[in-house]
Kinemage of the C-alpha trace (Angstrom):
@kinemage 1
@onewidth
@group {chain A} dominant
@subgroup {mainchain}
@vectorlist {calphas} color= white
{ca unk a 1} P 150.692 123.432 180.016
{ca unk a 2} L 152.801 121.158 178.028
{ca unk a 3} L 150.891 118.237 179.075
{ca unk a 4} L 147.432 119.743 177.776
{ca unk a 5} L 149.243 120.410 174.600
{ca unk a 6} L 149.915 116.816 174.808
{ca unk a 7} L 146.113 115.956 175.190
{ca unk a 8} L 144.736 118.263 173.204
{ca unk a 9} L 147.009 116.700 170.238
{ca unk a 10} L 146.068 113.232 171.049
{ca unk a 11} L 142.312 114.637 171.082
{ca unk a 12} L 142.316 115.642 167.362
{ca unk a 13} L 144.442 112.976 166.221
{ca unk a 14} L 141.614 110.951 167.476
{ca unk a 15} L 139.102 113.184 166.093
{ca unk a 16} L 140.555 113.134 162.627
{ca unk a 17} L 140.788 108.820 162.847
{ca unk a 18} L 137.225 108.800 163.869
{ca unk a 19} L 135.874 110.847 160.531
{ca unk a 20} L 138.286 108.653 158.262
{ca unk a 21} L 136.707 105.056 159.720
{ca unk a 22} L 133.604 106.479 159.091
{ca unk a 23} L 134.023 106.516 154.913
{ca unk a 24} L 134.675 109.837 154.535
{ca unk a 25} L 137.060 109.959 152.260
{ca unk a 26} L 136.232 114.054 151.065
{ca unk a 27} L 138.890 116.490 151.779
{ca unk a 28} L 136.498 118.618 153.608
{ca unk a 29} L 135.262 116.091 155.542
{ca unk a 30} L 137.145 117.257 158.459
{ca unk a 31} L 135.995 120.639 158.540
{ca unk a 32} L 132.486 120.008 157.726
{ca unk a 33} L 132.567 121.657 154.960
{ca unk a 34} L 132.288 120.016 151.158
{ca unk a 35} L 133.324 120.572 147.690
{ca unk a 36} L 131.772 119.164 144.823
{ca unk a 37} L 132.544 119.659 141.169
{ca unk a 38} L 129.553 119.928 138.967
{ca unk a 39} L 130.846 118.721 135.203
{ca unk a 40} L 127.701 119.000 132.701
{ca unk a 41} L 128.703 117.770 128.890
{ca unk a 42} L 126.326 120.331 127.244
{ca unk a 43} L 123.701 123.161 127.848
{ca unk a 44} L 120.386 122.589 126.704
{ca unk a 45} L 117.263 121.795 128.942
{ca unk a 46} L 117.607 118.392 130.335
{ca unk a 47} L 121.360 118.469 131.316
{ca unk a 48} L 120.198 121.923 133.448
{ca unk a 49} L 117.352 120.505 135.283
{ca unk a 50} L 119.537 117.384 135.930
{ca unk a 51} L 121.853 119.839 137.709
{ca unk a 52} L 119.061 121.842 139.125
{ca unk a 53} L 117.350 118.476 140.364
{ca unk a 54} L 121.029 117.459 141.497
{ca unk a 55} L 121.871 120.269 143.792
{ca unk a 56} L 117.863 120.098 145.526
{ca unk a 57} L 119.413 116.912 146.191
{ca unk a 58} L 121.582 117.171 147.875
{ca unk a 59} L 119.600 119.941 150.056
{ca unk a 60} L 117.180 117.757 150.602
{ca unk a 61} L 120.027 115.873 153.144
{ca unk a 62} L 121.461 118.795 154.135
{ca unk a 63} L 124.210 120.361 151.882
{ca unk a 64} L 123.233 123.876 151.011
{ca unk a 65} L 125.467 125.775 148.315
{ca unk a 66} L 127.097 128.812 150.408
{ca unk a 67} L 126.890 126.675 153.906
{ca unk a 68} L 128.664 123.816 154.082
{ca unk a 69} L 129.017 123.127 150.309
{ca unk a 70} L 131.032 124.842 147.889
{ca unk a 71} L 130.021 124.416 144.403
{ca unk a 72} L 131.901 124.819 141.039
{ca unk a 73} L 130.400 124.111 137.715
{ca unk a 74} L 131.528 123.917 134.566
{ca unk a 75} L 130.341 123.235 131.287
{ca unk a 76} L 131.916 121.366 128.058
{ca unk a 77} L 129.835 122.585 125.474
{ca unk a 78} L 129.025 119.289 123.702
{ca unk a 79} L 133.253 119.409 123.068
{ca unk a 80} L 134.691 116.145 123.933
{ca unk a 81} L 138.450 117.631 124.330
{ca unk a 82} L 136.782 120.403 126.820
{ca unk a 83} L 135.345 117.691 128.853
{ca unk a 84} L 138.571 116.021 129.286
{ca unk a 85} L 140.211 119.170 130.201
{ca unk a 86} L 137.841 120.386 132.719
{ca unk a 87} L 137.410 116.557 134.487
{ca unk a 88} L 141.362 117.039 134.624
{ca unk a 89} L 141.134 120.162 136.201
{ca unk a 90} L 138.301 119.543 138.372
{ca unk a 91} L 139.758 116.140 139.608
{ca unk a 92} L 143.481 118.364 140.628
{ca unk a 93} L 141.389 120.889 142.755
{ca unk a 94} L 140.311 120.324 146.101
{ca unk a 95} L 137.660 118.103 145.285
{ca unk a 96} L 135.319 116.139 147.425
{ca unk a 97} L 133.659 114.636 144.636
{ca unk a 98} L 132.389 115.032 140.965
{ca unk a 99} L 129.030 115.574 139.547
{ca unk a 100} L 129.226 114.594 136.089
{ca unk a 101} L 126.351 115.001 133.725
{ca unk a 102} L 126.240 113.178 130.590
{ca unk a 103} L 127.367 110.175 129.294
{ca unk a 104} L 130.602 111.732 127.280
{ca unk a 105} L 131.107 113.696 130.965
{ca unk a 106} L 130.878 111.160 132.875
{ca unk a 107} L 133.313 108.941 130.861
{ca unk a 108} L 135.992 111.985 131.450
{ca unk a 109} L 135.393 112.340 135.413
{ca unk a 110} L 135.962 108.493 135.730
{ca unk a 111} L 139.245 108.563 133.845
{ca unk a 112} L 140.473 111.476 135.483
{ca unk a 113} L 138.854 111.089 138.949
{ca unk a 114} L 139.776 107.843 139.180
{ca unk a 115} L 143.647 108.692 139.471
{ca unk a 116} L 143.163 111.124 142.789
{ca unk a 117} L 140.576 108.338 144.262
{ca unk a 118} L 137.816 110.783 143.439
{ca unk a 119} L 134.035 109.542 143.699
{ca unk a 120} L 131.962 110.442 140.911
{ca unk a 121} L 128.342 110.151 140.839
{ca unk a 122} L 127.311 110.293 137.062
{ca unk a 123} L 123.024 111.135 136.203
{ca unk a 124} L 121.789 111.547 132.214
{ca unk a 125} L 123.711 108.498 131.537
{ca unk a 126} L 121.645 106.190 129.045
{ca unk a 127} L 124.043 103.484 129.066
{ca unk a 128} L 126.613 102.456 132.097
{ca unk a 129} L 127.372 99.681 130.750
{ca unk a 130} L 128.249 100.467 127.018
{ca unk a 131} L 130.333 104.024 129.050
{ca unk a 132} L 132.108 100.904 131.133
{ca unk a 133} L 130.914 102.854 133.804
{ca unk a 134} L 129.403 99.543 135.307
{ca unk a 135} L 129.222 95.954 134.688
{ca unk a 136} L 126.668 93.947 133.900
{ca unk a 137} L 124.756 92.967 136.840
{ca unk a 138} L 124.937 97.055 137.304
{ca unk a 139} L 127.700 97.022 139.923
{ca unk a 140} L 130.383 100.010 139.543
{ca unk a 141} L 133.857 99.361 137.442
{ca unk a 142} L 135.519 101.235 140.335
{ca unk a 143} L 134.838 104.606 142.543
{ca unk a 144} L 131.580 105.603 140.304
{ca unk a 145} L 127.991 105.608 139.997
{ca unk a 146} L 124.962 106.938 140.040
{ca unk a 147} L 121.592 107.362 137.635
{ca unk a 148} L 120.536 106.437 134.112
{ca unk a 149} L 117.967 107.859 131.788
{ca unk a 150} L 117.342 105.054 129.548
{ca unk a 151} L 114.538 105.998 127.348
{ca unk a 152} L 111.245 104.198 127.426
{ca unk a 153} L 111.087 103.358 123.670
{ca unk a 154} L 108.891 100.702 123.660
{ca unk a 155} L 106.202 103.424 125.189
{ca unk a 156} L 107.594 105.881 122.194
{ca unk a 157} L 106.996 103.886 119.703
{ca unk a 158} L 103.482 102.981 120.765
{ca unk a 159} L 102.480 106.616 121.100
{ca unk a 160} L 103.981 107.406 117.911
{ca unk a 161} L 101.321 104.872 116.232
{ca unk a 162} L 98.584 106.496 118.250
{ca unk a 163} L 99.503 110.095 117.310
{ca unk a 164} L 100.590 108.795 113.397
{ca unk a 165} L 98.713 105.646 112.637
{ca unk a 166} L 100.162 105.569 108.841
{ca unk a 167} L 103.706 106.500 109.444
{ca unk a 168} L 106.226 103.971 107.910
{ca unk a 169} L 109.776 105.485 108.372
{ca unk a 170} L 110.980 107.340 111.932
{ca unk a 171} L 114.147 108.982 110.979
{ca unk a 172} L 117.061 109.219 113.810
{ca unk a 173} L 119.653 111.823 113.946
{ca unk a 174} L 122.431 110.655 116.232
{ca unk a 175} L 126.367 111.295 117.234
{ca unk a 176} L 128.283 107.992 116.525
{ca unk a 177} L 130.561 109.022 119.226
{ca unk a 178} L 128.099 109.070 121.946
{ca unk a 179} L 127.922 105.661 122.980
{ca unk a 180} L 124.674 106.383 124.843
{ca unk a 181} L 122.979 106.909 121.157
{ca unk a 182} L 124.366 104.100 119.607
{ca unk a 183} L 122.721 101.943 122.447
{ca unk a 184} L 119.367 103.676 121.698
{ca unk a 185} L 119.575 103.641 118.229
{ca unk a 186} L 119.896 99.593 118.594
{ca unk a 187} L 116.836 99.401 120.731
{ca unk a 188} L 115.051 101.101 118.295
{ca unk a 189} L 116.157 99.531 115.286
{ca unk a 190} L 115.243 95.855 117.648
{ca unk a 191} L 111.884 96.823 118.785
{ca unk a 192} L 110.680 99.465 115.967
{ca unk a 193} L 109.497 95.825 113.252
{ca unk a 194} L 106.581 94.937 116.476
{ca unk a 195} L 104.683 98.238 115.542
{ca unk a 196} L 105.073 98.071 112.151
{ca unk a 197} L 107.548 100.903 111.841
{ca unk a 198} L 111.469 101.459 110.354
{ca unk a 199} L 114.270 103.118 111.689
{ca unk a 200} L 116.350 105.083 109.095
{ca unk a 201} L 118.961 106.694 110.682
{ca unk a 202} L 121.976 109.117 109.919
{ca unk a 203} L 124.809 109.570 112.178
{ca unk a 204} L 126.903 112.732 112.034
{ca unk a 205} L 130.596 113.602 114.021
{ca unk a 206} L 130.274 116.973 114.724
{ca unk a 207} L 127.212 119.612 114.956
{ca unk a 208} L 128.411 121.140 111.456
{ca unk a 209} L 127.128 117.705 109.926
{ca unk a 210} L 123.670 117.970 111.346
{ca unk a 211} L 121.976 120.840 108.843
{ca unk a 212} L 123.330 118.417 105.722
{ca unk a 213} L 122.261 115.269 107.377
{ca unk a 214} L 118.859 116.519 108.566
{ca unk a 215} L 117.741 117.615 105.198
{ca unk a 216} L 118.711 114.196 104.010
{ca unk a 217} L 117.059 112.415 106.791
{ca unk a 218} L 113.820 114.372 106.505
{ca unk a 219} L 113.301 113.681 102.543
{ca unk a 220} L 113.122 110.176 103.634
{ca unk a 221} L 110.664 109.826 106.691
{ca unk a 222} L 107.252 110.437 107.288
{ca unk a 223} L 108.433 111.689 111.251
{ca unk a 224} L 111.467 112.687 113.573
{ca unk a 225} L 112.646 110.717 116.724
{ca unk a 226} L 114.710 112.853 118.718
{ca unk a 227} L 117.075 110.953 121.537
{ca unk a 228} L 118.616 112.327 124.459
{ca unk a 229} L 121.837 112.969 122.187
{ca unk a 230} L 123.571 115.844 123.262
{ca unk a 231} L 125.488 117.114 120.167
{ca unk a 232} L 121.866 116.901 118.353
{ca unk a 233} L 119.583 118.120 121.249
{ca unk a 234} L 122.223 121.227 121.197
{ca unk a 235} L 120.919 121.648 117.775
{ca unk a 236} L 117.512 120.942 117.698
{ca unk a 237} L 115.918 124.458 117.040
{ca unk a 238} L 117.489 124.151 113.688
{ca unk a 239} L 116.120 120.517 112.883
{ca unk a 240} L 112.717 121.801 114.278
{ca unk a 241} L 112.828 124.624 112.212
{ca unk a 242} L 113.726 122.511 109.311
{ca unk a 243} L 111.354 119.932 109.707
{ca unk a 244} L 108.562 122.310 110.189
{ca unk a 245} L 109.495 123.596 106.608
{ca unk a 246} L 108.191 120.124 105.236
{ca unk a 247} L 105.390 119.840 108.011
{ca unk a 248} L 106.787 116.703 109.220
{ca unk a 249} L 106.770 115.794 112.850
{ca unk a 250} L 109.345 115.638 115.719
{ca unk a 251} L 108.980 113.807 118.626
{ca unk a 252} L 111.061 114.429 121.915
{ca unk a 253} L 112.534 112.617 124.092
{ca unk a 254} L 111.649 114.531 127.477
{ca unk a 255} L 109.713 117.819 128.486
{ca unk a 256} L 111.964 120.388 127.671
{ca unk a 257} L 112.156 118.809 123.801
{ca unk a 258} L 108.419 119.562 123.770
{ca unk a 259} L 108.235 122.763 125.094
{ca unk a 260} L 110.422 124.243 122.611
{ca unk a 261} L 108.732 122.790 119.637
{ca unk a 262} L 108.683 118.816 119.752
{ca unk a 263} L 105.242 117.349 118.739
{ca unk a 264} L 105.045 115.090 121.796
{ca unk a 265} L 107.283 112.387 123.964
{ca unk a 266} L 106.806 109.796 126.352
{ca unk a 267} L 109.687 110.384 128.448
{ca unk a 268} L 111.502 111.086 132.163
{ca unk a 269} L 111.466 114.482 134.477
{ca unk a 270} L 114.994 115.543 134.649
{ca unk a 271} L 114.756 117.738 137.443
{ca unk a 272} L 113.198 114.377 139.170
{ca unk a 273} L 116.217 111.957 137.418
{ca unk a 274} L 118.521 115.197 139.148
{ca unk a 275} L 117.136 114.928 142.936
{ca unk a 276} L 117.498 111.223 143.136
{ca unk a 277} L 121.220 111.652 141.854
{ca unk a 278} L 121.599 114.066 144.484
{ca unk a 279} L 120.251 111.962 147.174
{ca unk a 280} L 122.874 109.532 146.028
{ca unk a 281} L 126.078 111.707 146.490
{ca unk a 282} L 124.490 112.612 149.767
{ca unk a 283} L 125.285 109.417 150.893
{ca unk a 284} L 128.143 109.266 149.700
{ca unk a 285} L 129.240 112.615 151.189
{ca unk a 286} L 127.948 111.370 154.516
{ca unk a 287} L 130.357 108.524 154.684
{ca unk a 288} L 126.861 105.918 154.510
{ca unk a 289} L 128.881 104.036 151.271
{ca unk a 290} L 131.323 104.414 148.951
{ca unk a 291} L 130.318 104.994 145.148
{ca unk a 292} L 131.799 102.043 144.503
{ca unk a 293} L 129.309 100.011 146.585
{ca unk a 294} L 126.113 101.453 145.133
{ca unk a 295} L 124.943 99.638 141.602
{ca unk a 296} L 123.490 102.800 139.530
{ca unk a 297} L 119.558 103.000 139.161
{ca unk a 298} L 117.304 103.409 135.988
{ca unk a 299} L 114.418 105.895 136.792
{ca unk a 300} L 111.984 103.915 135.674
{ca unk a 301} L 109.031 106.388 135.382
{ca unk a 302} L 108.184 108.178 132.190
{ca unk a 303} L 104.601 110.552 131.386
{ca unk a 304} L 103.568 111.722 128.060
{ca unk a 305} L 104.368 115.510 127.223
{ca unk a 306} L 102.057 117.323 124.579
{ca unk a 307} L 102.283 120.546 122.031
{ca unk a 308} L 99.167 121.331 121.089
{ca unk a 309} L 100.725 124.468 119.287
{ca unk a 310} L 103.002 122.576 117.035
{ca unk a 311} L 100.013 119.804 117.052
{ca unk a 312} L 98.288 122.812 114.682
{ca unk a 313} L 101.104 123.913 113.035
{ca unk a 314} L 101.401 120.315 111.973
{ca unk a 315} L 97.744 120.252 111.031
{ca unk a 316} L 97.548 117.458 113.772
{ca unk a 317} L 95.480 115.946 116.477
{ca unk a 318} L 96.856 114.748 119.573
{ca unk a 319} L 94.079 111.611 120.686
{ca unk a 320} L 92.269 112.193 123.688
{ca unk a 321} L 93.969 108.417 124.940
{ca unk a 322} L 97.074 110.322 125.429
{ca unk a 323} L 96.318 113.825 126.370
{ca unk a 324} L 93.793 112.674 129.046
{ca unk a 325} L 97.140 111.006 131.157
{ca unk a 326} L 99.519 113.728 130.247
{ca unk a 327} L 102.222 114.809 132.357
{ca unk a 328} L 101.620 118.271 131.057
{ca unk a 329} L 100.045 119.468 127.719
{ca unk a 330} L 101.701 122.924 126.568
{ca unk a 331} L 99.782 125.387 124.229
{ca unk a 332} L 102.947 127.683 123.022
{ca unk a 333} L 106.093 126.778 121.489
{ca unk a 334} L 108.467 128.363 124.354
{ca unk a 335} L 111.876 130.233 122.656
{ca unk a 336} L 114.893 127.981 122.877
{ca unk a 337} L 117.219 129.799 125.426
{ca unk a 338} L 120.901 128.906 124.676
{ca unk a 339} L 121.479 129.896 128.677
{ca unk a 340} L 120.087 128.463 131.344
């Protein structure tokens, strides 16, 4: 009896040696069993489907919420302090890795993660390089990475001209503290002079700066260019309803932008942007590489979203050109939801 103790010891020893050479570095890797902390910086449409895209992921290879993955989520509410604390708390639990959506998110879950040797795979990140979440080449800064949503502005701008061939001035509303933004902002400002536009621009610190600064911003444009900012996009039922005041036009930056009142955007499919991220931490989960060994990836495809209802409201006309390719034309201004 004693000596089939002995074995039976020796067996899971072995057993236990065999799952760590294979790269899984999770806690529950030995049980077969998985816990992954979803971080999201802010509520509003795009971060959601991210997460929903994110978690039919990571379905797709076989980790199902209530099976053999346990799931917590939490949410910052565009607070920079909250993100900190809950990447702090996230990264103490038992923690297999972190989900962390949004640039200021993401930033947090490396910091913290990065102390317990926690991977973090990062989507709805403009920037990775300006976040110092990877160098130049796109290679990780350590145990991180995943996918960016760097707008297509060039293809913004050109639809822009289509839909408002004798607009000047795009007005930007940013957050100067969202390093993702002031990236954007830059490419705009470089690229805006080729089709005969300027960029005027107003950045705010906090959401209680954004009814002031829109006002200001919209007495001096002839349109609206929202970004994928999250302190603004939190807000932008307000600036829609402000800018529909003086009939002047918004333009998103993705479909969920447009459905709640944004004229039109060339942009990316979260829910798409939130599958591929998904796919990522698979592998990662799977022991196939570490996060550290996988450079982060741009999602490179964008379609044009339409409102014909704010189009009339506007007393606009979207051009054939662009409605004929659409991703998908809407007809109703949807209700902003503050709850996903």
């Amino acid at each position: 009896m004693k000596r089939m103790k002995q074995i039976s010891a020796m067996l899971s020893a072995l057993g236990l040696l065999l799952i760590a050479a294979s790269g899984c570095t999770g806690k529950g890797a030995a049980a077969g069993k998985y816990a992954v902390g979803i971080a999201q910086y802010a509520e509003h449409g795009s971060l959601d489907n991210c997460r929903k895209g994110f978690l039919a992921g990571l379905a797709e290879e076989g980790f199902t919420e209530g099976k053999n993955l346990k799931v917590r989520y939490e949410n910052a509410q565009a607070d920079g302090g909250t993100a900190n604390q809950i990447a702090d708390s996230i990264a103490a639990g038992r923690t297999d890795l972190i989900a962390a959506i949004g640039t200021p998110m993401a930033q947090s879950a490396f910091r913290a993660a990065g102390k317990a040797d926690i991977p973090v795979i990062y989507t709805a990140v403009n920037d990775p390089v300006a976040a110092e979440l990877a160098r130049e080449d796109g290679t990780p800064t350590g145990n991180v990475t995943g996918t960016s949503d760097r707008l297509p502005v060039e293809k913004q701008l050109e639809m822009i001209r289509t839909i408002l061939p004798d607009a000047k001035k795009i007005g930007i509303l940013y957050s100067t503290s969202e390093v993702n933004s002031i990236s954007t902002v830059q490419e705009y400002r470089d690229a805006a002079p080729a089709h005969d536009f300027k960029i005027v621009e107003s950045g705010i610190s906090v959401a209680a700066d954004i009814p002031l600064a829109a006002d200001q911003l919209l007495a001096k444009v002839d349109c609206l260019c929202n970004l994928t900012d999250n302190t603004v996009v939190s807000s932008l039922p307000l600036i829609l309803e402000k800018a529909d005041r003086k009939g002047i036009p918004v333009f998103g930056s993705e479909i969920e932008q447009v459905k709640i009142g944004c004229l039109a955007a060339v942009g990316l499919d979260y829910y798409e942007l939130g599958i591929q991220t998904g796919k990522m931490a698979a592998r990662v989960l799977k022991g196939e590489a570490k996060a550290g060994e996988i450079p982060f990836k741009v999602c490179k495809e964008a379609s044009f979203y339409g409102n014909t209802a704010a189009a009339k409201n506007l007393g606009i006309s979207i051009p054939e050109e662009l409605t004929g390719p659409a991703g998908e034309m809407f007809d109703r201004i949807e209700e902003h939801q503050g709850k996903s």
